[in-house]
NUMIFI-987741 format. One line per field, with one value per atom (N, C-alpha, C, O): residue number from 0; residue in three letters; atom name; x, y, z. Coordinates in Angstrom, 2 decimals, padded with zeros to 5 digits. Example, Ala and Ser with C-alpha at 12.3 -4.5 7.8 and 13.67 -1.06 7.14 Angstrom:
<recs>
i: [0:0:0:0:1:1:1:1]
aa: [Ala:Ala:Ala:Ala:Ser:Ser:Ser:Ser]
at: [N:CA:C:O:N:CA:C:O]
X: [013.19:012.30:013.20:014.24:012.85:013.67:012.90:013.41]
Y: [-005.69:-004.50:-003.30:-003.32:-002.25:-001.06:000.03:001.14]
Z: [007.80:007.80:007.80:008.46:007.08:007.14:007.87:008.04]
</recs>
This chain:
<recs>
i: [0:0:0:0:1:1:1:1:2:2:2:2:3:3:3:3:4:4:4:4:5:5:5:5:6:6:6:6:7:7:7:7:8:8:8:8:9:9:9:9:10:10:10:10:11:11:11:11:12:12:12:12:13:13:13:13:14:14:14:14:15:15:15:15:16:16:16:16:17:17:17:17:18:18:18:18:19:19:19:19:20:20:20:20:21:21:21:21:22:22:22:22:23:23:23:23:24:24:24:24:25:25:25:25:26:26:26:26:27:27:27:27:28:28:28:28:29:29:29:29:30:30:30:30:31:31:31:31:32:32:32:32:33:33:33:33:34:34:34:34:35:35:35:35:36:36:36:36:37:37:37:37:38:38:38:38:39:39:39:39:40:40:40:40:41:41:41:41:42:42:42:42:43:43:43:43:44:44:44:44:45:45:45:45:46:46:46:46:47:47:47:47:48:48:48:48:49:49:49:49:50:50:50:50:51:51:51:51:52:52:52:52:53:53:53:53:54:54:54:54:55:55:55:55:56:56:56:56:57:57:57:57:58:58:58:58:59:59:59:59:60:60:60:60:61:61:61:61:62:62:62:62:63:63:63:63:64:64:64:64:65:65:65:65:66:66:66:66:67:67:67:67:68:68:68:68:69:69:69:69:70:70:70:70:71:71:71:71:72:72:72:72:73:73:73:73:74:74:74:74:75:75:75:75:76:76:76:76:77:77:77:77:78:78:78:78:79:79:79:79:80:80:80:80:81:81:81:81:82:82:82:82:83:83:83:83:84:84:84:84:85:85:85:85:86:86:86:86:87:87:87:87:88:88:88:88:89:89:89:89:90:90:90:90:91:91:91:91:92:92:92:92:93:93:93:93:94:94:94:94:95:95:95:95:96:96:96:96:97:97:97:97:98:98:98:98:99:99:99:99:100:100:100:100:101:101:101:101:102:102:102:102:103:103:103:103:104:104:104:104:105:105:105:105:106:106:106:106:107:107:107:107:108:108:108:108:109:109:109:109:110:110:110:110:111:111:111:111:112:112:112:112:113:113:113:113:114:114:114:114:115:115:115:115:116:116:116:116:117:117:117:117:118:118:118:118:119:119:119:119:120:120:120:120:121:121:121:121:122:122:122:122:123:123:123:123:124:124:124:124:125:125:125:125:126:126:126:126:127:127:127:127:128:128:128:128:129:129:129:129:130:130:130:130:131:131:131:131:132:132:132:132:133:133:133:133:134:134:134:134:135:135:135:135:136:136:136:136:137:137:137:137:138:138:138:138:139:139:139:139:140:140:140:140:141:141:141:141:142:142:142:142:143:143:143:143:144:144:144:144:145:145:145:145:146:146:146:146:147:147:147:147:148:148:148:148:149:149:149:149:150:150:150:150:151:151:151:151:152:152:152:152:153:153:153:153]
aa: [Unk:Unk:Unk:Unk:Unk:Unk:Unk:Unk:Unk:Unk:Unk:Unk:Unk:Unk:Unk:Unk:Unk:Unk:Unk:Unk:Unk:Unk:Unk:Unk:Unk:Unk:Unk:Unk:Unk:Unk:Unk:Unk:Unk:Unk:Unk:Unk:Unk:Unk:Unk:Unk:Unk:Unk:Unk:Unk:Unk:Unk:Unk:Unk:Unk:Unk:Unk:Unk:Unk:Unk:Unk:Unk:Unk:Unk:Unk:Unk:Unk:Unk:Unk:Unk:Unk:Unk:Unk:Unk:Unk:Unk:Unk:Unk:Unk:Unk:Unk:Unk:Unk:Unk:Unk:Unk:Unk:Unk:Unk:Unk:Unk:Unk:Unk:Unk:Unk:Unk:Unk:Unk:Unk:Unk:Unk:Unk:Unk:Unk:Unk:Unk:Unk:Unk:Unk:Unk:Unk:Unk:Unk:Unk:Unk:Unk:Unk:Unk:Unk:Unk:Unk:Unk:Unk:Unk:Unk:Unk:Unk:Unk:Unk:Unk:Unk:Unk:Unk:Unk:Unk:Unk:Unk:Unk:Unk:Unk:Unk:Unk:Unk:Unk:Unk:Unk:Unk:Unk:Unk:Unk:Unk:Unk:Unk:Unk:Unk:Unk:Unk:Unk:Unk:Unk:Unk:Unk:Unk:Unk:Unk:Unk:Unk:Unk:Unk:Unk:Unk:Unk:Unk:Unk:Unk:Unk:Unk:Unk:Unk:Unk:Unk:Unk:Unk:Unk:Unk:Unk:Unk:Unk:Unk:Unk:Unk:Unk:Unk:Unk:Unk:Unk:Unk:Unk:Unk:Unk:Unk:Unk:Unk:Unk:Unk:Unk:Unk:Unk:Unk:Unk:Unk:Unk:Unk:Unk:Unk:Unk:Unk:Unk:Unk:Unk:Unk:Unk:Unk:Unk:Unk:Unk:Unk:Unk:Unk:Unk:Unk:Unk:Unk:Unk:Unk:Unk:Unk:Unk:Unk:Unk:Unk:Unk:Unk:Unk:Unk:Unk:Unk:Unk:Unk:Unk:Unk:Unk:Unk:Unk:Unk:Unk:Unk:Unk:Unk:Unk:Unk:Unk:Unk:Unk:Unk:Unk:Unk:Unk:Unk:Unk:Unk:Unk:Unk:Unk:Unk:Unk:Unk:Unk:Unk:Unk:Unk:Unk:Unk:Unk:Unk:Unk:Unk:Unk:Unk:Unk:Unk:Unk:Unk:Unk:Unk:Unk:Unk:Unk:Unk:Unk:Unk:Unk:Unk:Unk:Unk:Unk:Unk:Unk:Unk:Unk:Unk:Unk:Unk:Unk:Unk:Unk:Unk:Unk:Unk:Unk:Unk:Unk:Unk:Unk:Unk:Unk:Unk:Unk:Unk:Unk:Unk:Unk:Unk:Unk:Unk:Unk:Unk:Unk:Unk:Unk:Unk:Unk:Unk:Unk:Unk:Unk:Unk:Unk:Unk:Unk:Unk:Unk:Unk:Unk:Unk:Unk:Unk:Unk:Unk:Unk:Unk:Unk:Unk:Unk:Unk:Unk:Unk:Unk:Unk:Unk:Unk:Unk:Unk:Unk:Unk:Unk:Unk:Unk:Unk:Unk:Unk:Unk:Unk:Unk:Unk:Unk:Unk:Unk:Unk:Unk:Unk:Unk:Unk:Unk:Unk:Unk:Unk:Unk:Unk:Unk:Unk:Unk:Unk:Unk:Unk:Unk:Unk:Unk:Unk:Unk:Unk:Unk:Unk:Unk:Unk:Unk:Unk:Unk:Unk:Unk:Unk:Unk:Unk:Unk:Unk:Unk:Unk:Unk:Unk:Unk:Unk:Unk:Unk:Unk:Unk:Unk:Unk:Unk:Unk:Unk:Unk:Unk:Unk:Unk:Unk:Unk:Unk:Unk:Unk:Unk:Unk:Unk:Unk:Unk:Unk:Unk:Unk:Unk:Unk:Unk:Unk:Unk:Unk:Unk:Unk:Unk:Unk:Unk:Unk:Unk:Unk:Unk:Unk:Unk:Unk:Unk:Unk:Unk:Unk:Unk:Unk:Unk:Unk:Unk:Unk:Unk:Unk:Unk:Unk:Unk:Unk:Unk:Unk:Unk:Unk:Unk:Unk:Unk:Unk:Unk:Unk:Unk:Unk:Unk:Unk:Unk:Unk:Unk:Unk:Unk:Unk:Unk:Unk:Unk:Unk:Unk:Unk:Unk:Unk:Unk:Unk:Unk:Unk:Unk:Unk:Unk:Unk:Unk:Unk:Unk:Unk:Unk:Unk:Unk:Unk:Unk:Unk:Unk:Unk:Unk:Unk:Unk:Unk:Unk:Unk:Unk:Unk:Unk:Unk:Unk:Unk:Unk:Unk:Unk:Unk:Unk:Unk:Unk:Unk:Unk:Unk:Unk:Unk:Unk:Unk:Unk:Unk:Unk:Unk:Unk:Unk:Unk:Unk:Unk:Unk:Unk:Unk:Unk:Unk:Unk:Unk:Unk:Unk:Unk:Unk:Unk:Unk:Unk:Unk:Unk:Unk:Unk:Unk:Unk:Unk:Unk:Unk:Unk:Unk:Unk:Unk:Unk:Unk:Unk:Unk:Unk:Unk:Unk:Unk:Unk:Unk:Unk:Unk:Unk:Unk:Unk:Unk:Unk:Unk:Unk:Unk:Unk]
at: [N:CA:C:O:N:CA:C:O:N:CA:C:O:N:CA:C:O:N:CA:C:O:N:CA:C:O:N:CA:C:O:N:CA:C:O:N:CA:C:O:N:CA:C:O:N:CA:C:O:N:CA:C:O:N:CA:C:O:N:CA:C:O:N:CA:C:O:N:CA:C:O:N:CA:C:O:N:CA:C:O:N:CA:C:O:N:CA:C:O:N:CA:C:O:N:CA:C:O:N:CA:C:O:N:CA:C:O:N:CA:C:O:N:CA:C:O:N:CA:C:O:N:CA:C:O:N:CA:C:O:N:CA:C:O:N:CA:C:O:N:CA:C:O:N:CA:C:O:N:CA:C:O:N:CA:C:O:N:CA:C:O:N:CA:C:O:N:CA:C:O:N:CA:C:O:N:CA:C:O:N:CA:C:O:N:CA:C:O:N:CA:C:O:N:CA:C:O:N:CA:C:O:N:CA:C:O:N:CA:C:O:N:CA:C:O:N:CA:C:O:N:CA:C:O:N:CA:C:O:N:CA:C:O:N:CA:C:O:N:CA:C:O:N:CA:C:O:N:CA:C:O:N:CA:C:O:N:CA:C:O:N:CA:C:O:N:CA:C:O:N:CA:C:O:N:CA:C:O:N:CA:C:O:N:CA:C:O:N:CA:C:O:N:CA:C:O:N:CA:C:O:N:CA:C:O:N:CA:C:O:N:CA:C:O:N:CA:C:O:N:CA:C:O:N:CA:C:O:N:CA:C:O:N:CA:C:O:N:CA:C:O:N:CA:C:O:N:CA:C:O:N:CA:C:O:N:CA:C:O:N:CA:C:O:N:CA:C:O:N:CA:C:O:N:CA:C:O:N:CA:C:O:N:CA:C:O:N:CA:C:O:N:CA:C:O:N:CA:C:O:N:CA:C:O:N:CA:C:O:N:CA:C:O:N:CA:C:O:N:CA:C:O:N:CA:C:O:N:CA:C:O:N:CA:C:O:N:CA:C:O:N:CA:C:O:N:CA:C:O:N:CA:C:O:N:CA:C:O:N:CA:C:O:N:CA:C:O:N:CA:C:O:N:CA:C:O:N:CA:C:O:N:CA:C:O:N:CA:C:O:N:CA:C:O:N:CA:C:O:N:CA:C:O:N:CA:C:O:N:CA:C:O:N:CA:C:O:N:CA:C:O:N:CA:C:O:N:CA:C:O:N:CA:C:O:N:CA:C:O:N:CA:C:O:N:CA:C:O:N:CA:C:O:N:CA:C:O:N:CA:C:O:N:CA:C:O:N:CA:C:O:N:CA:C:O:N:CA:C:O:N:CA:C:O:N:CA:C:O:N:CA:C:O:N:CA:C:O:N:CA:C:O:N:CA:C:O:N:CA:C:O:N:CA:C:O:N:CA:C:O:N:CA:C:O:N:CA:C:O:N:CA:C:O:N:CA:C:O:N:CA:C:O:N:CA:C:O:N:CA:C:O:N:CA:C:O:N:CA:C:O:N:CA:C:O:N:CA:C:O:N:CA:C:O:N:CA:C:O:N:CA:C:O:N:CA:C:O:N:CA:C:O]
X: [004.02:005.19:005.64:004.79:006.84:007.77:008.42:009.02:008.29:009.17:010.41:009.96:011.31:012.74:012.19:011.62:012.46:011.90:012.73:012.17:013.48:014.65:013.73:013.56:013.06:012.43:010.95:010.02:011.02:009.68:010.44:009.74:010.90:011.36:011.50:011.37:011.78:011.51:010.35:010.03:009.78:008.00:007.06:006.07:007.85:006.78:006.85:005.86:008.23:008.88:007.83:006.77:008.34:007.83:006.37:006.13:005.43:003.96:003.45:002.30:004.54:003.88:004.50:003.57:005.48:006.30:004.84:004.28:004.48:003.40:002.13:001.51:001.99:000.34:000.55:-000.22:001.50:002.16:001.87:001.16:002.50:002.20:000.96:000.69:000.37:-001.11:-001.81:-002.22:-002.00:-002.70:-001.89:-002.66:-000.86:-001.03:-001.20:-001.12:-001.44:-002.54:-003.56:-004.12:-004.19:-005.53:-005.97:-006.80:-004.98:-005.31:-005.06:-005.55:-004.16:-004.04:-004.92:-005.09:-005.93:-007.22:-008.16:-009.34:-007.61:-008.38:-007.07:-006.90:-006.06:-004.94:-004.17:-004.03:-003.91:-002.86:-001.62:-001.73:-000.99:000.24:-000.44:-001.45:000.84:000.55:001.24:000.96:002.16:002.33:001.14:000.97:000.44:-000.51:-001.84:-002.76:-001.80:-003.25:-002.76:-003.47:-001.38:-001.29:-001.19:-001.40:-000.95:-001.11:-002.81:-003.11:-003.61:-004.88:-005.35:-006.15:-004.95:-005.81:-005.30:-006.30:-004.23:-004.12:-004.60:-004.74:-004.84:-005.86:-007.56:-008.46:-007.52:-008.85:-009.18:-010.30:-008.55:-008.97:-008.24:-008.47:-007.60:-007.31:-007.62:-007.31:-008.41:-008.42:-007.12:-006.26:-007.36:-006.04:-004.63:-004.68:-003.87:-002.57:-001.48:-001.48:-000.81:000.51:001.69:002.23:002.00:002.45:004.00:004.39:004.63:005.84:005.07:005.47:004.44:003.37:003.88:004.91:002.81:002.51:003.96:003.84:005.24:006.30:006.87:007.80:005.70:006.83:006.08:006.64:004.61:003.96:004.13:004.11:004.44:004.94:006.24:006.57:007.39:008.46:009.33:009.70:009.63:009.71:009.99:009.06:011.26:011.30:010.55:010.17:010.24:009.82:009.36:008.18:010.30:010.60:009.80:009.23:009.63:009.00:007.29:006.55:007.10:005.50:005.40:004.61:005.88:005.72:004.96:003.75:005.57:006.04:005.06:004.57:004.56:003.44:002.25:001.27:002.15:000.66:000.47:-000.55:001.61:001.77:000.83:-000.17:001.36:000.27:-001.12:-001.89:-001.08:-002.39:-003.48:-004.68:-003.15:-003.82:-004.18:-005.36:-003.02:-003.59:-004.81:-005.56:-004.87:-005.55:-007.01:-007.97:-007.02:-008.17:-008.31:-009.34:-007.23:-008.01:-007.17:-007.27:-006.65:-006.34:-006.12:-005.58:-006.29:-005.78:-004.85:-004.68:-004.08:-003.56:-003.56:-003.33:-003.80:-004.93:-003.89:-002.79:-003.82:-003.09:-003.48:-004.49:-002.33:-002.64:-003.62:-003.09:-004.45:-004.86:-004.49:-004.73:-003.71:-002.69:-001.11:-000.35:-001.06:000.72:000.67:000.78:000.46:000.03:001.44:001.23:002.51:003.98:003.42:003.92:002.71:002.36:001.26:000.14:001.72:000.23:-000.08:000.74:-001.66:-002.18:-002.71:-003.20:-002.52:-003.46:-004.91:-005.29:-005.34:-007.00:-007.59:-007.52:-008.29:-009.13:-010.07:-010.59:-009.91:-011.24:-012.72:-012.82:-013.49:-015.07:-014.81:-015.12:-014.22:-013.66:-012.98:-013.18:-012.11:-011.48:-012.65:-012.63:-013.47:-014.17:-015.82:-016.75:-015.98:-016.65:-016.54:-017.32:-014.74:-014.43:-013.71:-013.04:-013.67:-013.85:-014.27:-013.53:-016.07:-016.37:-015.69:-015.38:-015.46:-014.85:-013.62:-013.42:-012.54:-011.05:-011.32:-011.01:-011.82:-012.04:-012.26:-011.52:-013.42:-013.96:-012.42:-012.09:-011.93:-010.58:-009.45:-009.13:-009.11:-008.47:-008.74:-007.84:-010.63:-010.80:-010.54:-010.29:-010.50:-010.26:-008.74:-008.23:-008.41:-006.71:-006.33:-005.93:-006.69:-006.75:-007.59:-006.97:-008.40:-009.28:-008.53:-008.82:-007.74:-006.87:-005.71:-005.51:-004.86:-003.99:-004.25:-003.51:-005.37:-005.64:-006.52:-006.96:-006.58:-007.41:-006.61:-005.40:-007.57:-007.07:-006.77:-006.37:-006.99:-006.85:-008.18:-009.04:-008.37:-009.22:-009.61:-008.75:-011.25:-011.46:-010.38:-009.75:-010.14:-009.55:-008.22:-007.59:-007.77:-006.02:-005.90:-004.98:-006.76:-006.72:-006.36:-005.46:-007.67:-007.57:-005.95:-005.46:-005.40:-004.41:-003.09:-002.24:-003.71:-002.20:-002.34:-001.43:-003.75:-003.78:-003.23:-002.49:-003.91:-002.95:-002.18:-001.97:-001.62:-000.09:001.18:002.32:000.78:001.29:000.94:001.77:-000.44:-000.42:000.21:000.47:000.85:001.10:002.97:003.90:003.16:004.81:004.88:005.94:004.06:004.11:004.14:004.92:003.08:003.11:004.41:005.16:004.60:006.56:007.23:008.28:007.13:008.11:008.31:009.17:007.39:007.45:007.51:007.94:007.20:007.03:009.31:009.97:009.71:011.22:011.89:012.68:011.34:011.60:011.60:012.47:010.50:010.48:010.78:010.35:011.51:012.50:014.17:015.17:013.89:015.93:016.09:017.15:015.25:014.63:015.24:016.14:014.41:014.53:016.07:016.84:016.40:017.60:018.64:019.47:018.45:019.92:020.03:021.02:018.44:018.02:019.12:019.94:018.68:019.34:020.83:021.30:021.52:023.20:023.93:024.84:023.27:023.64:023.51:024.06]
Y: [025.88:025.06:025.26:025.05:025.62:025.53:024.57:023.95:024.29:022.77:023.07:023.58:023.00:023.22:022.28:021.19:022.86:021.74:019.99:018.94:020.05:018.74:018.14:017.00:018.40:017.20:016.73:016.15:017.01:016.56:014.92:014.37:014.58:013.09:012.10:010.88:012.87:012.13:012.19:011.65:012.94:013.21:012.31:011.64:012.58:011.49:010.08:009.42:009.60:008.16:008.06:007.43:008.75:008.56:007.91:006.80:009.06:008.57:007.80:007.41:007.28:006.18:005.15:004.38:004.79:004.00:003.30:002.24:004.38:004.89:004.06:003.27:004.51:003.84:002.41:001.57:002.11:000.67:-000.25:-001.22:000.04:-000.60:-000.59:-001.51:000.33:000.36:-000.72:-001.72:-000.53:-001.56:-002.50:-003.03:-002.90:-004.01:-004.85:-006.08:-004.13:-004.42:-004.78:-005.76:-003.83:-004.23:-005.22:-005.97:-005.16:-005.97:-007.93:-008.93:-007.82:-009.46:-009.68:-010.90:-009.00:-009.94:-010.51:-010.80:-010.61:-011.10:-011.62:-011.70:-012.00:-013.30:-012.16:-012.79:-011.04:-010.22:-009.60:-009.22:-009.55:-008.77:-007.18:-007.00:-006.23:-005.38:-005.40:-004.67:-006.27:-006.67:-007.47:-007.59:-007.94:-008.95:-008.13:-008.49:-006.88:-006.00:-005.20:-005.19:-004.68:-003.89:-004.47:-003.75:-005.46:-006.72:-006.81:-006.88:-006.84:-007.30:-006.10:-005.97:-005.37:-003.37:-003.37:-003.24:-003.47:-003.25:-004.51:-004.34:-005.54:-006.91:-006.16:-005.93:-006.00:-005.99:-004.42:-004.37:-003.37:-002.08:-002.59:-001.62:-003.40:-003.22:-004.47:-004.61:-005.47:-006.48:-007.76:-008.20:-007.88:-009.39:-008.33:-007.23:-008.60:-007.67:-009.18:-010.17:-008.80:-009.76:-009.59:-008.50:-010.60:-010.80:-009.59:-008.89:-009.49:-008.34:-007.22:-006.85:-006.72:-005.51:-005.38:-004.83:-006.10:-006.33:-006.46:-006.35:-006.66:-006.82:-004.96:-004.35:-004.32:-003.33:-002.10:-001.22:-002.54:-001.71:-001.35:-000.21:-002.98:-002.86:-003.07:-003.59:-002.29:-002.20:-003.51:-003.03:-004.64:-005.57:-006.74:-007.18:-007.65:-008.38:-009.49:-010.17:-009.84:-010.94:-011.93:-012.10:-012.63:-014.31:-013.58:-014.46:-012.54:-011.85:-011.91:-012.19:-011.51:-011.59:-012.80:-013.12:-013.82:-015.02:-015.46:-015.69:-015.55:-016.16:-015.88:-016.70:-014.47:-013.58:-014.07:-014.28:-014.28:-014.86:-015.92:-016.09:-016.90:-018.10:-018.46:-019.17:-017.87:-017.47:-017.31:-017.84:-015.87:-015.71:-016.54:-016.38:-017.16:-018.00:-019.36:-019.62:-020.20:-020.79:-020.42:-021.24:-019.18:-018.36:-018.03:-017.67:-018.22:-018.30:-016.95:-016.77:-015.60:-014.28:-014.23:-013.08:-014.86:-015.03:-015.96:-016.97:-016.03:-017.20:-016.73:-015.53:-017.90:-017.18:-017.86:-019.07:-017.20:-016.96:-017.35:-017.24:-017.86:-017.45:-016.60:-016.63:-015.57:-014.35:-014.84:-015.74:-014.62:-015.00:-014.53:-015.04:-013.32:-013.03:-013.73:-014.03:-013.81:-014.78:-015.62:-015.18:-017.12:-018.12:-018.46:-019.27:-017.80:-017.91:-016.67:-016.94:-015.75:-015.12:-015.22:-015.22:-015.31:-015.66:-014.13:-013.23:-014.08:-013.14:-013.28:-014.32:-012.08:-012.76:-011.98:-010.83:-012.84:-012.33:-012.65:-013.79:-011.54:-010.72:-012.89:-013.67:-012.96:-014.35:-013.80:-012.74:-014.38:-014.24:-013.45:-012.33:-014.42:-014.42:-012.76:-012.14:-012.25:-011.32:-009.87:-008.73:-010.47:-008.95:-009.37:-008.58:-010.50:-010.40:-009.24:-008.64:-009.43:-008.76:-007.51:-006.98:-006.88:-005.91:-004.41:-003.70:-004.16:-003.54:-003.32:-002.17:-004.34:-004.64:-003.94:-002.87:-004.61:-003.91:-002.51:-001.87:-001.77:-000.22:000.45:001.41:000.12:000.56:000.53:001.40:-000.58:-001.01:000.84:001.66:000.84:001.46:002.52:003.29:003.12:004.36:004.70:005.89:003.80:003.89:004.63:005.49:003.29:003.84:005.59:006.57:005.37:006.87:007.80:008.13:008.10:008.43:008.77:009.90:008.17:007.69:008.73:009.54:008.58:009.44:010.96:011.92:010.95:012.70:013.59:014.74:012.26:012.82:014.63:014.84:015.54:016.88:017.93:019.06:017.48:017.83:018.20:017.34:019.55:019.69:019.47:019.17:019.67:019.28:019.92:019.16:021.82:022.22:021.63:021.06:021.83:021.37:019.94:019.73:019.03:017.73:017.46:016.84:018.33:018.62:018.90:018.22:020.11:020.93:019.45:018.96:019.25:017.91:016.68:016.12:016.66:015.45:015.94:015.42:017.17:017.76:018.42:019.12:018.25:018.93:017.20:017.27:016.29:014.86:014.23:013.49:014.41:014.50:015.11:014.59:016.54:017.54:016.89:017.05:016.39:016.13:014.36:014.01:013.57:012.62:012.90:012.37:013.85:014.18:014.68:014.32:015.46:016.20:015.59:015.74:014.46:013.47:012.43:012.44:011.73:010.89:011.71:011.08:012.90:013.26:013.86:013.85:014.18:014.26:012.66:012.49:011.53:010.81:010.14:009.60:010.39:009.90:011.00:010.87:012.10:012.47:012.14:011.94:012.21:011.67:010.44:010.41:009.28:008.18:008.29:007.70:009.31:009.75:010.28:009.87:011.00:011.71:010.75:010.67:009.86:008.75:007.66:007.15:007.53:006.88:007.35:006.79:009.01:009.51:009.64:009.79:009.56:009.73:008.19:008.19:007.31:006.33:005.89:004.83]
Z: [017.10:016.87:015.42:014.55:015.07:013.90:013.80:014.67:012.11:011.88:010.91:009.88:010.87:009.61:008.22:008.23:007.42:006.28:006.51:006.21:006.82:006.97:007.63:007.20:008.49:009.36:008.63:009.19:007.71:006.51:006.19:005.35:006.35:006.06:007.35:007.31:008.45:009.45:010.20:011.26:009.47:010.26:009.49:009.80:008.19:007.20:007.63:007.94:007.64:007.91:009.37:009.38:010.45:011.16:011.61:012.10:011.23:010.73:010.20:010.41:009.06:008.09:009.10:009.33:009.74:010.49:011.29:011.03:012.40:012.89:012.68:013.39:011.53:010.96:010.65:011.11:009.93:009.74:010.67:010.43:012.04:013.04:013.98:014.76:013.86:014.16:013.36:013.94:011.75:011.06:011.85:012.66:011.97:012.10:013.25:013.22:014.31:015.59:015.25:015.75:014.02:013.58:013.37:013.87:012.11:011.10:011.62:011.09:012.78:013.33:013.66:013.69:014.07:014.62:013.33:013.53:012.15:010.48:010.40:009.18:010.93:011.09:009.33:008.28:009.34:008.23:008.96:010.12:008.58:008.51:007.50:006.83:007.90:007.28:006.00:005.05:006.02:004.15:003.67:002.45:004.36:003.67:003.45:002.71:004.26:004.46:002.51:001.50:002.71:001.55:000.38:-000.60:000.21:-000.99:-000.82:-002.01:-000.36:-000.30:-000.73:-001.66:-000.20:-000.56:-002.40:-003.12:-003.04:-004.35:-005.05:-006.26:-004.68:-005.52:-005.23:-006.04:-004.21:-004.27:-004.91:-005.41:-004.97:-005.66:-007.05:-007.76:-007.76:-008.94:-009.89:-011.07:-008.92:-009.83:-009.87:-009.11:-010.54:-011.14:-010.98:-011.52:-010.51:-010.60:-010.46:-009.72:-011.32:-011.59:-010.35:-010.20:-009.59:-008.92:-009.34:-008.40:-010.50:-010.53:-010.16:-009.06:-010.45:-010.02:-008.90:-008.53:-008.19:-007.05:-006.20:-004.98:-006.69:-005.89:-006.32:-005.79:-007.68:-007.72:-006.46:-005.80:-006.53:-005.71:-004.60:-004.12:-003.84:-002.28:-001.77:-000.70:-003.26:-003.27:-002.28:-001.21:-002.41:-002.59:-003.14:-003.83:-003.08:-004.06:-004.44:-003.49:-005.48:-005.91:-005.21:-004.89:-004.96:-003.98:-002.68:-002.04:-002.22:-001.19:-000.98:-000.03:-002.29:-003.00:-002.99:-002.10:-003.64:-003.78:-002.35:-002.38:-001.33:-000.17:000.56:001.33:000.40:000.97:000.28:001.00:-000.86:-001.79:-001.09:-000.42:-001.19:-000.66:000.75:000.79:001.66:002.95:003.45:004.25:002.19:001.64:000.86:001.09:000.23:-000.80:000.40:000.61:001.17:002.52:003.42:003.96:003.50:004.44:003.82:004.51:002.25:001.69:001.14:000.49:001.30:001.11:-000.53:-000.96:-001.21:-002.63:-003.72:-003.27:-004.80:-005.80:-006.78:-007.03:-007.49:-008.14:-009.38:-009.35:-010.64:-011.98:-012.84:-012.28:-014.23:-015.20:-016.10:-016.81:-016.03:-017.51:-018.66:-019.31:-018.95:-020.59:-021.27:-022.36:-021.30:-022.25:-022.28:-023.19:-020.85:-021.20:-019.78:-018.63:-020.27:-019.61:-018.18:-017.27:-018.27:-017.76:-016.33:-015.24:-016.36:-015.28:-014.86:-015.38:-013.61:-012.56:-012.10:-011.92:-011.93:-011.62:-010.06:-009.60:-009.34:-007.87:-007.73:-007.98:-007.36:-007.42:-006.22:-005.76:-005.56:-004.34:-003.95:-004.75:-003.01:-003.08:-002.53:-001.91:-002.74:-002.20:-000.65:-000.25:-000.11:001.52:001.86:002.90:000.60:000.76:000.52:000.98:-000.30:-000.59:000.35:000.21:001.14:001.95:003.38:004.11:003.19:004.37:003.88:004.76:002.65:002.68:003.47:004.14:003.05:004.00:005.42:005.72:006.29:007.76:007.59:008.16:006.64:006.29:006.11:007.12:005.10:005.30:006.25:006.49:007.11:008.45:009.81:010.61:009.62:010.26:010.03:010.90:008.29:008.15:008.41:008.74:008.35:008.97:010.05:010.23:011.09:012.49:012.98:013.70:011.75:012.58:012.03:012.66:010.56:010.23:011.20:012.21:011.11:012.26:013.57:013.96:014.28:015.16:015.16:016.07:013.85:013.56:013.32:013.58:012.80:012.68:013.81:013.78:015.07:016.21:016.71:016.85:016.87:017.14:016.11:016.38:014.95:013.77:013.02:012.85:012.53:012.65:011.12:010.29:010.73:009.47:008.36:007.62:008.30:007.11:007.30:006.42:008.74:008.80:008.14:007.36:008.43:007.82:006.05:005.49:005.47:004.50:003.64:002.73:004.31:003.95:003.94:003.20:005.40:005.79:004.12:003.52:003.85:002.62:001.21:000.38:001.27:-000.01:-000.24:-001.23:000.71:000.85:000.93:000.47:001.37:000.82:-000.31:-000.83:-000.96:-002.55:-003.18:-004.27:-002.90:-004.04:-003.46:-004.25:-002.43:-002.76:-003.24:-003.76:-003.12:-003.53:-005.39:-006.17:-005.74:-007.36:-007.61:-008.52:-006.80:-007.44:-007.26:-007.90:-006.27:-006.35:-007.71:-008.59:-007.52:-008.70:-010.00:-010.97:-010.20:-011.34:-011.45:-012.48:-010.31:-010.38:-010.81:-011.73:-009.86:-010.13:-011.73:-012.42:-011.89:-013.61:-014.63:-015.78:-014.25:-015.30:-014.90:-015.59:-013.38:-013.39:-014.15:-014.78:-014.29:-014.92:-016.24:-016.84:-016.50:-018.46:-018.48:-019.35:-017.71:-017.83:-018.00:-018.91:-016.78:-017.15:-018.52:-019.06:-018.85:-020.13:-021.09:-021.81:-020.70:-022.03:-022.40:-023.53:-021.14:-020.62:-021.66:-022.50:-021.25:-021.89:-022.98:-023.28]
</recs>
């Protein structure tokens, strides 16, 4: 099978579309959404992360994060901290509850991954991961000079 390069955006969309909704088959039986799984995956791999972060990570506005912590923090899998550097931002932080269930959440995400690359063999797998690293790097790395570029226009 041959692919046209053009359909690299609807294969990607697709897939990630894809996996999105898988986690989040998963992930309802631990009562998450898959906004609430990917807010939980960057607290718990990064620590205290400031709620703007956290709205820039899961591209998202604000009042969005809010609303979503909000949930979360009910549900017991977060709190939310004040900066000790600037008492005006709250930080959200992973709870006991959340990194109890850790382990379980990974194993979850292997599955579905697992799932998605069924037929695929070890090197093709490989090739498929770093070949979406190496355009995710040229991406952002285009992105943060058109960035600089318009900086500089003005």
């Amino acid at each position: 099978m041959s692919f046209e390069p053009y359909q690299l955006g609807s294969l990607i969309h697709d897939a990630a579309r894809l996996i999105r909704k898988r986690f989040e088959q998963q992930a309802i039986s631990y009562g998450l959404s898959s906004a609430q799984w990917r807010l939980l995956v960057h607290v718990i791999r990064e620590g205290a992360v400031s709620q703007a972060r956290l709205a820039d990570r899961l591209e998202i506005e604000p009042i969005s994060v809010s609303r979503l912590v909000d949930r979360m923090e009910q549900a017991g899998w977060v709190t939310r901290e004040a900066d000790p550097n600037d008492r005006r931002i709250k930080m959200v932080v992973a709870t006991e509850k959340a990194h109890e269930y850790k382990t379980d959440l990974r194993a979850m995400a292997g599955e579905v991954f697992e799932e998605a690359m069924a037929g695929i063999d070890p090197a093709s797998r490989e090739t498929v991961l770093h070949g979406l690293a190496t355009i995710s790097e040229n991406l952002t790395h285009s992105l943060s000079n058109s960035s600089t570029a318009m900086k500089d226009k003005r």
